[in-house]
KOLFISE-384523 format. One record per residue (C-alpha): y, x, z; residue in one letter; residue number from 1. Coordinates in steps of 0.5 Angstrom, whole numbers, always signed. Example, Ala and Ser with C-alpha at 12.3 -4.5 7.8 and 13.67 -1.06 7.14 Angstrom:
# residues 2
-9  +25  +16  A  1
-2  +27  +14  S  2
END
This chain:
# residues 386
+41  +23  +17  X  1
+40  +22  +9  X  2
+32  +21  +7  X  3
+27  +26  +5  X  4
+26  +26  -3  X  5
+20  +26  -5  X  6
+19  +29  -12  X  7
+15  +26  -18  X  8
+10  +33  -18  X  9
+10  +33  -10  X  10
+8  +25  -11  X  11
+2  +26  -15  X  12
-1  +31  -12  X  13
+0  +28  -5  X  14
-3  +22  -7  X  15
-9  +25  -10  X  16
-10  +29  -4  X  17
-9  +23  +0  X  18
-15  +19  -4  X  19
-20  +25  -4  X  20
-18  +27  -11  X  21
-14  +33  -11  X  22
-20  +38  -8  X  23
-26  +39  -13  X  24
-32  +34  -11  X  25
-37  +39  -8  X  26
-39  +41  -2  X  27
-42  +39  +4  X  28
-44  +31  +3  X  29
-41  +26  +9  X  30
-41  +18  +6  X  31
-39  +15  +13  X  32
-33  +21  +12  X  33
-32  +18  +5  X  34
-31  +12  +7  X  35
-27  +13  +13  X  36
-21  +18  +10  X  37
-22  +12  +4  X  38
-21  +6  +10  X  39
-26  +2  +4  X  40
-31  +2  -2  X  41
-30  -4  -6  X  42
-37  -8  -9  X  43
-37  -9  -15  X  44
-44  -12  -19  X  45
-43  -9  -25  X  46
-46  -4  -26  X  47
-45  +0  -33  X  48
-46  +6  -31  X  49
-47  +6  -24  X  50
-44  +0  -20  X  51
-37  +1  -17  X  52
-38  +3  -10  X  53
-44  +8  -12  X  54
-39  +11  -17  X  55
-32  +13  -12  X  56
-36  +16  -7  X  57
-39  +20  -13  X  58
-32  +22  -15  X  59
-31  +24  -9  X  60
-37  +29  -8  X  61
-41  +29  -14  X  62
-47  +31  -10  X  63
-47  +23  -7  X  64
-53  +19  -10  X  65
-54  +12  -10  X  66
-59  +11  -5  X  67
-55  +15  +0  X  68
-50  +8  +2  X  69
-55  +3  +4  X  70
-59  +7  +10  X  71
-51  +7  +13  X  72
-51  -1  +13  X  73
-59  -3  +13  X  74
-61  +2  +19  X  75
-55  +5  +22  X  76
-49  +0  +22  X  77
-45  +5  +21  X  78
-41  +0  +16  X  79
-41  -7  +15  X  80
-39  -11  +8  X  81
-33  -16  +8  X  82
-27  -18  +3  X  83
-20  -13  +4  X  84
-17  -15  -3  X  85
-24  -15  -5  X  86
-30  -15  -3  X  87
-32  -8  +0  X  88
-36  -4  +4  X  89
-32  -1  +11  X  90
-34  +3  +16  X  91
-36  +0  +24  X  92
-30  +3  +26  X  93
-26  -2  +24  X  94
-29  -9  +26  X  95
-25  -10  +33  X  96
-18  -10  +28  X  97
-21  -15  +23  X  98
-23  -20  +27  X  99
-17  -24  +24  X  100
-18  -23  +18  X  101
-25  -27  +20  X  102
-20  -32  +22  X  103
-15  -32  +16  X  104
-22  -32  +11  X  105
-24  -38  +14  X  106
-18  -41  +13  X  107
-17  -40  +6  X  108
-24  -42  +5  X  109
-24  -48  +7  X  110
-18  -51  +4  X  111
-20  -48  -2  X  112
-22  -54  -6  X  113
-27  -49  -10  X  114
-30  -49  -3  X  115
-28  -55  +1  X  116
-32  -60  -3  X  117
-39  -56  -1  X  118
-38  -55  +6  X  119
-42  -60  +8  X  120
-43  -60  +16  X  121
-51  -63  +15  X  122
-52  -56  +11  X  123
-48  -51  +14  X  124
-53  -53  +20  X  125
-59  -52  +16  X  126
-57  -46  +14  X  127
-55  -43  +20  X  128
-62  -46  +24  X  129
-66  -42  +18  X  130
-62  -36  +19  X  131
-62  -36  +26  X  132
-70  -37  +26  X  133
-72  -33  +21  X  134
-69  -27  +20  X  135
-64  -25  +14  X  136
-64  -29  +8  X  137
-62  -29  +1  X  138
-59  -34  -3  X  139
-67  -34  -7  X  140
-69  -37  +0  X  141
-66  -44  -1  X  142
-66  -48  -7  X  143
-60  -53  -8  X  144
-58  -53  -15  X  145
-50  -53  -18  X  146
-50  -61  -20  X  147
-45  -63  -27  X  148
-43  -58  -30  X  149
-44  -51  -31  X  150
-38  -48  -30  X  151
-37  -40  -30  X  152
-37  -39  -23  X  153
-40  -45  -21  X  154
-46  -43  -15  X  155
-51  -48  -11  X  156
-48  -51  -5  X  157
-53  -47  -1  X  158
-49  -39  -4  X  159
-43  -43  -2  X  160
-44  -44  +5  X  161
-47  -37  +5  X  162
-41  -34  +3  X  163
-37  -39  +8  X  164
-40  -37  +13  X  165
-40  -30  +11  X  166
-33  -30  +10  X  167
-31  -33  +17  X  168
-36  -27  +21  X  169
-42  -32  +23  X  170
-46  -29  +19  X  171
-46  -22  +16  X  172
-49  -18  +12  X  173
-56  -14  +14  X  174
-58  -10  +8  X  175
-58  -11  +0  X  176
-65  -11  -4  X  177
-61  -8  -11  X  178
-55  -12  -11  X  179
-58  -18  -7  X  180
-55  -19  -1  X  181
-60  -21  +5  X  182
-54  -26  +11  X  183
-56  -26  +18  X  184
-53  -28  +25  X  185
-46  -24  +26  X  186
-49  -22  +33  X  187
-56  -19  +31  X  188
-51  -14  +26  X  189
-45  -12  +29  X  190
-45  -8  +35  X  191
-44  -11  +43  X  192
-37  -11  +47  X  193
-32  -9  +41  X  194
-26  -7  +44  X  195
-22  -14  +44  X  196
-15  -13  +40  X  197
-9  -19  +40  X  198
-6  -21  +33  X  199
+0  -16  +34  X  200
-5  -10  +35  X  201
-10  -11  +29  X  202
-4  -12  +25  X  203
-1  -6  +28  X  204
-8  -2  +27  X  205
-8  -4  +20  X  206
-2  -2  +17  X  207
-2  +5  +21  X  208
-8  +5  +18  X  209
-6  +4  +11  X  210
+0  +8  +11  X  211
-5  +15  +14  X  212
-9  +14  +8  X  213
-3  +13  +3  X  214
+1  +18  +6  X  215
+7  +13  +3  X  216
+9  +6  +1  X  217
+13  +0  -1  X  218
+11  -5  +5  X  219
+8  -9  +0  X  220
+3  -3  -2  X  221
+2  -1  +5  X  222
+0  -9  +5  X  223
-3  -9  -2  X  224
-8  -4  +2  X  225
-13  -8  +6  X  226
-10  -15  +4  X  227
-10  -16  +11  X  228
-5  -18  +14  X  229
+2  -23  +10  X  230
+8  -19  +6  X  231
+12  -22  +13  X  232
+8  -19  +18  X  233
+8  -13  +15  X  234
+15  -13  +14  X  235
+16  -15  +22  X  236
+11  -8  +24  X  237
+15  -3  +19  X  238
+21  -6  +23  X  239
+18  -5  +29  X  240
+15  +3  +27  X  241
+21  +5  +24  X  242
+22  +10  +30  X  243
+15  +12  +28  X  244
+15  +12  +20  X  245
+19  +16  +15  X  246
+24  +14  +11  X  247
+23  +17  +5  X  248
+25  +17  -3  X  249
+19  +18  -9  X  250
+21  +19  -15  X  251
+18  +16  -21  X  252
+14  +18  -27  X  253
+21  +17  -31  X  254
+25  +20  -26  X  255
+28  +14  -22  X  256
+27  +14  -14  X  257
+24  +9  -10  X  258
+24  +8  -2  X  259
+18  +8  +1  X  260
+15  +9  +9  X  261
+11  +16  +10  X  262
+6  +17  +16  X  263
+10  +21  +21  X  264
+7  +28  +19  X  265
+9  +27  +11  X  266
+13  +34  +11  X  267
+6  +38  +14  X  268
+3  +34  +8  X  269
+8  +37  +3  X  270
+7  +44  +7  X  271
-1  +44  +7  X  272
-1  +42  -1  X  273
-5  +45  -6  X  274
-4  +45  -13  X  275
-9  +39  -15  X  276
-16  +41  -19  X  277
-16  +42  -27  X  278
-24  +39  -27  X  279
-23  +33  -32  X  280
-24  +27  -28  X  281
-28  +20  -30  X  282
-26  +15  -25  X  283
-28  +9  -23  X  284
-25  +2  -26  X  285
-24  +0  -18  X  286
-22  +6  -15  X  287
-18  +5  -10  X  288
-14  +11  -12  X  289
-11  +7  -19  X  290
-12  +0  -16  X  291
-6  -2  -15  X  292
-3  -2  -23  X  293
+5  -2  -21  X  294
+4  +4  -17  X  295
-1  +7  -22  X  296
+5  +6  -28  X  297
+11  +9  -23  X  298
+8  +15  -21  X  299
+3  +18  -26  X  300
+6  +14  -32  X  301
-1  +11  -34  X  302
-1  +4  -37  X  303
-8  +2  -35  X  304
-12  -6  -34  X  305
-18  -7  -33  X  306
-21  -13  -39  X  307
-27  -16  -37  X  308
-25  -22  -36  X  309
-21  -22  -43  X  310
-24  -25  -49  X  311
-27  -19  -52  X  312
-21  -20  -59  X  313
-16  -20  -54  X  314
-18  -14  -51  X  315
-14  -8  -52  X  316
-19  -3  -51  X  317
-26  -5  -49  X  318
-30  -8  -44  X  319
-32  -3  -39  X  320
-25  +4  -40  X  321
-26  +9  -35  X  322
-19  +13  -34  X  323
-20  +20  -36  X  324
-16  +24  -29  X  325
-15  +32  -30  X  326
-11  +35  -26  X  327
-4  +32  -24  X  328
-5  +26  -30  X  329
-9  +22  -34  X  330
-10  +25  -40  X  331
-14  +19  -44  X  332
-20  +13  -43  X  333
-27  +13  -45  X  334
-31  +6  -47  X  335
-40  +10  -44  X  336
-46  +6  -43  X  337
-52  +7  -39  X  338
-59  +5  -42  X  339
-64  +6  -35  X  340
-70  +4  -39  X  341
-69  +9  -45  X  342
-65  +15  -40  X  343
-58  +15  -44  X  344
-51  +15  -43  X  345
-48  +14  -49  X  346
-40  +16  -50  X  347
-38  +10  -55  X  348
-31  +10  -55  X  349
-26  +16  -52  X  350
-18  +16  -52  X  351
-12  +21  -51  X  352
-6  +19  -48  X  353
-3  +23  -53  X  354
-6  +27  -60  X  355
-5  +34  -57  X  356
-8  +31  -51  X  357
-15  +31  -56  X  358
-17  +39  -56  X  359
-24  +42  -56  X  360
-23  +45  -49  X  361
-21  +39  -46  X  362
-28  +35  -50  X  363
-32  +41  -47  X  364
-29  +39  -40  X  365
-31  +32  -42  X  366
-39  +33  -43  X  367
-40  +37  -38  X  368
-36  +30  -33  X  369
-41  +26  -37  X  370
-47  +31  -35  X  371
-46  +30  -28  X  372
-45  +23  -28  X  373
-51  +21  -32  X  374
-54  +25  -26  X  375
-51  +20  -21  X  376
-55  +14  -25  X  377
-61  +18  -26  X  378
-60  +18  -34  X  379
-63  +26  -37  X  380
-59  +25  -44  X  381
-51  +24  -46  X  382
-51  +22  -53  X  383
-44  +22  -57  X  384
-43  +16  -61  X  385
-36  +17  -63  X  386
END
């Protein structure tokens, strides 16, 4: 039976859906719904603008604000945080299949020779003790100090106990005061009598569960998506799933043809389509939707790397870009600043991906995504600065 042939136009706008950027970004606000149909926000503690995780949900519903997220981990428990790729804030749902990834965690950790030298049984106890007796902590309530040099990212012992631990599942995290993170007892955090999966069925329920929220994929994307499971692992289930899978062939930005799995109802996806949305998009650095780049680059096209960690006269856009999406395409980037004290977003730097791209509508549309993006970081005026 010969494959289903995915066209590039069909690609995009099946991608777009699948990440909840092909519908305009209104209507009735749900942020446990969000992070469910997303399957994961990352955390990130840069904050330009408006830090990460707070900035994809927006993308998404532009009626989201900031303060919306921490009453789903604080008071309800209704998500929990811990590391897919990075770390990341996912919804409760999924704690009975990432019991593994606690194990897997652990391990890396451990062995880890950033890690090792500091996991000194003696303090893992203490920390434990106070924790437990206590309450939530943060790394502000212990005061071992980094030793030698001060390395980038160089922690004291205690912040590198605290993240084994966290890593391994023994603690988790119960709130966050701004970005603070505050550690408690596993137990007082997650819910009772979790529903118990072996090995083979949270692999299982990861890799269905990223294909849904993909809609396709290399195995290597759908293991990329939680970054949960091995390149191996993955490849044993999607030989396992192919009765349930579809074989699928998608075609590039550049025309060429890629095979990949799909989720069993792709041509009903196809069927429901809608032309994605004109509304010019100013996308997070780290969203999901663009963190895979080599995907990003084969469908849309669109070279694009984040410089943070580059030394500021290597980079060759800037500190902090946002992608520009409009429509079906990226059509450019901005470089823009947050001042929370004096209340501006400052547009700094702006590029097209292409000169005929630069045109007055497309600026107005521009100006009018800042507006509301300045809305979402409480800021009350966008100043121009190119």
């Amino acid at each position: 039976m010969a494959r289903l042939k995915i066209d590039n136009r069909t690609a995009r706008a099946l991608w777009l859906t699948s990440h909840g950027l092909g519908q305009a970004p209104t209507g009735p606000l749900d942020s446990l719904d969000l992070i469910q149909r997303l399957g994961f926000v990352q955390l990130d503690t840069i904050q330009v603008i408006s830090r990460a995780h707070h900035h994809i949900l927006w993308s998404r519903n532009q009626t989201y604000r900031e303060p919306l997220l921490d009453p789903l981990l604080r008071d309800r428990r209704q998500v929990f945080e811990h590391f897919t790729h990075d770390a990341s804030v996912l919804p409760m749902a999924f704690l009975p299949m990432w019991q593994r990834q606690f194990r897997r965690k652990k391990a890396q950790v451990a062995r880890s020779s950033w890690f090792g030298k500091h996991l000194d049984p003696e303090l893992i106890a203490q920390v434990t003790r106070r924790i437990t007796e206590e309450g939530p902590l943060s790394t502000h309530d212990f005061e071992t100090k980094v030793k030698g040099e001060k390395a980038m990212w160089a922690r004291p012992p205690h912040k590198m106990v605290l993240d084994y631990l966290w890593y391994s599942g023994d603690l988790a995290t119960s709130h966050r005061e701004g970005f603070t993170k505050y550690y408690d007892l596993a137990e007082r955090v997650f819910p009772r009598d979790l529903p118990v999966f072996s090995d083979a069925q949270q692999i299982d329920g990861l890799c269905r569960a990223a294909l849904e929220r993909i809609g396709f994929g290399t195995p290597g994307e759908i293991q990329r998506f939680w970054d949960a499971c091995t390149a191996q692992e993955v490849k044993f289930w999607a030989e396992g799933a192919a009765a349930e899978v579809v074989e699928v062939e998608v075609q590039g930005a550049d025309g060429r043809w890629t095979t990949a799995l799909a989720c069993a109802d792709i041509e009903a996806r196809i069927a429901a389509l809608k032309e994605p949305t004109s509304r010019l998009r100013i996308l997070n650095p780290f969203d999901p939707a663009i963190r895979d780049r080599a995907r990003l680059s084969r469908l849309f096209g669109f070279d694009y790397t984040v410089e943070m960690f580059v030394p500021a006269a290597k980079r060759k856009w800037g500190y902090y870009v946002y992608p520009l999406l409009e429509g079906n395409r990226f059509v450019g980037r901005i470089e823009a600043k947050g001042d929370r004290v004096q209340g501006t977003l400052t547009l700094t730097n702006h590029w097209t991906e292409t000169d005929r791209l630069r045109t007055e509508k497309r600026a107005a549309k521009l100006g009018a995504e800042l507006t509301r993006l300045a809305k979402l970081a409480g800021l009350k005026q966008v100043v121009w600065a190119v």
